[in-house]
C-alpha positions in Angstrom: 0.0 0.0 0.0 1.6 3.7 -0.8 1.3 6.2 1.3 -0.1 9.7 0.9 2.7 12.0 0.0 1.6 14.5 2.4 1.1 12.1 5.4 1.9 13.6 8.9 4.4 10.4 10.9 5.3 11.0 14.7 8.6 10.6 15.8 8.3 6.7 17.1 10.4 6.1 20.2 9.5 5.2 23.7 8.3 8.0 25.1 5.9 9.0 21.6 2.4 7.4 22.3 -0.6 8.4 19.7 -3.3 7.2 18.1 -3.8 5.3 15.0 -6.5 4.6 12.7 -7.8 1.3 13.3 -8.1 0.4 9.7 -4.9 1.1 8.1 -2.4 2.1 10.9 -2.1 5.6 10.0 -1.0 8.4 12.9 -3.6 10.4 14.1 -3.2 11.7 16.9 -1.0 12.4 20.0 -2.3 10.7 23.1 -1.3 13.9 24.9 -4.5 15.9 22.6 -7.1 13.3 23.9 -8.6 16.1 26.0 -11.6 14.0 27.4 -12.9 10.9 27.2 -16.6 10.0 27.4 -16.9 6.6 29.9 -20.3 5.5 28.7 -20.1 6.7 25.6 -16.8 5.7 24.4 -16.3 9.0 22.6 -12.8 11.1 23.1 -12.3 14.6 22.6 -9.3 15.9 20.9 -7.7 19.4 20.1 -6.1 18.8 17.3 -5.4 15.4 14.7 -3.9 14.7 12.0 -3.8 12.9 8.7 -8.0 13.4 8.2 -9.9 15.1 5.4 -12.8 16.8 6.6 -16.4 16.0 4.7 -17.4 19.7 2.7 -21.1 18.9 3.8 -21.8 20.2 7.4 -24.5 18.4 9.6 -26.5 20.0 12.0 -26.3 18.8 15.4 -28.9 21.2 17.3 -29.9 24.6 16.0 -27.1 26.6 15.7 -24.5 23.7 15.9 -22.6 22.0 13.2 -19.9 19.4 12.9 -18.1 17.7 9.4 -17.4 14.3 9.2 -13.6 13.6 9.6 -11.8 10.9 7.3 -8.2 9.0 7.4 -6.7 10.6 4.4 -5.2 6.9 3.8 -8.2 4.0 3.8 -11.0 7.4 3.3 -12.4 5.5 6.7 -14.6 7.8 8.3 -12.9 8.1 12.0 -15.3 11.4 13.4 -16.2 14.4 13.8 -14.9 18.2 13.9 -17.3 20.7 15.6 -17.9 23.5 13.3 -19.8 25.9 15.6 -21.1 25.3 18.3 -24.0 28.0 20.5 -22.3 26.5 23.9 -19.0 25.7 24.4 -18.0 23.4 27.7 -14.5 22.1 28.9 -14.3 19.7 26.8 -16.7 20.8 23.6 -15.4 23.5 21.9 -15.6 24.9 18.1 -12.4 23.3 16.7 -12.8 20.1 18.4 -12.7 16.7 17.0 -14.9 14.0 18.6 -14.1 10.6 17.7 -15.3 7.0 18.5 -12.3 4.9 20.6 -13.7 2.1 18.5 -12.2 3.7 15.5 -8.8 4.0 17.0 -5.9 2.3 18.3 -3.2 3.1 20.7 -0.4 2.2 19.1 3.6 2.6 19.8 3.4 2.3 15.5 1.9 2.4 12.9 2.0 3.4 9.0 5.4 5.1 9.0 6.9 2.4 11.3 
């Protein structure tokens, strides 16, 4: 399988932990941006990833609040979300944000690049 060309690695040593898709091993985030973690739910919160397209079409969540599907830019697997705007921001929800199901993901000390 060839990579992207424009595919973000992480530097892969011992003390580099991130996330990867599930699907096709590709880096997508640091586990230092998890920000929050839903227990029943098993939804995380991150600030920032990387290595995801985001879907043009915007879907309403409430009135006033959209979000855009997020992608892997490698396997086109659709991994989340990234709030658009949101009316109430909270800790953990903010405009920005990517929400994204733990099933999707993988903690992983490698993945694509390795």
């Amino acid at each position: 399988m060839e990579r992207p060309p424009s595919l973000v690695c992480y530097e892969q040593n011992k003390d580099t932990r991130f996330f990867v898709c599930r699907h096709c091993k590709t880096h997508l985030s640091l586990y230092s941006e998890m920000l929050y973690r839903y227990p029943t739910s098993h939804v995380a919160i991150f600030g920032s990833m990387v290595n995801v397209d985001l879907l043009s079409d915007k879907h309403p969540i409430a009135p006033g609040e959209t979000s855009a599907a997020a992608f892997c830019i490698n396997c086109e697997s659709q991994v989340g979300y990234k709030f658009i705007a949101l009316r109430i921001e909270t800790y953990a929800l903010k405009t920005g944000r990517f929400m994204f199901r733990a099933a999707l993901l993988e903690r992983e000390p490698y993945g694509l690049c390795g």
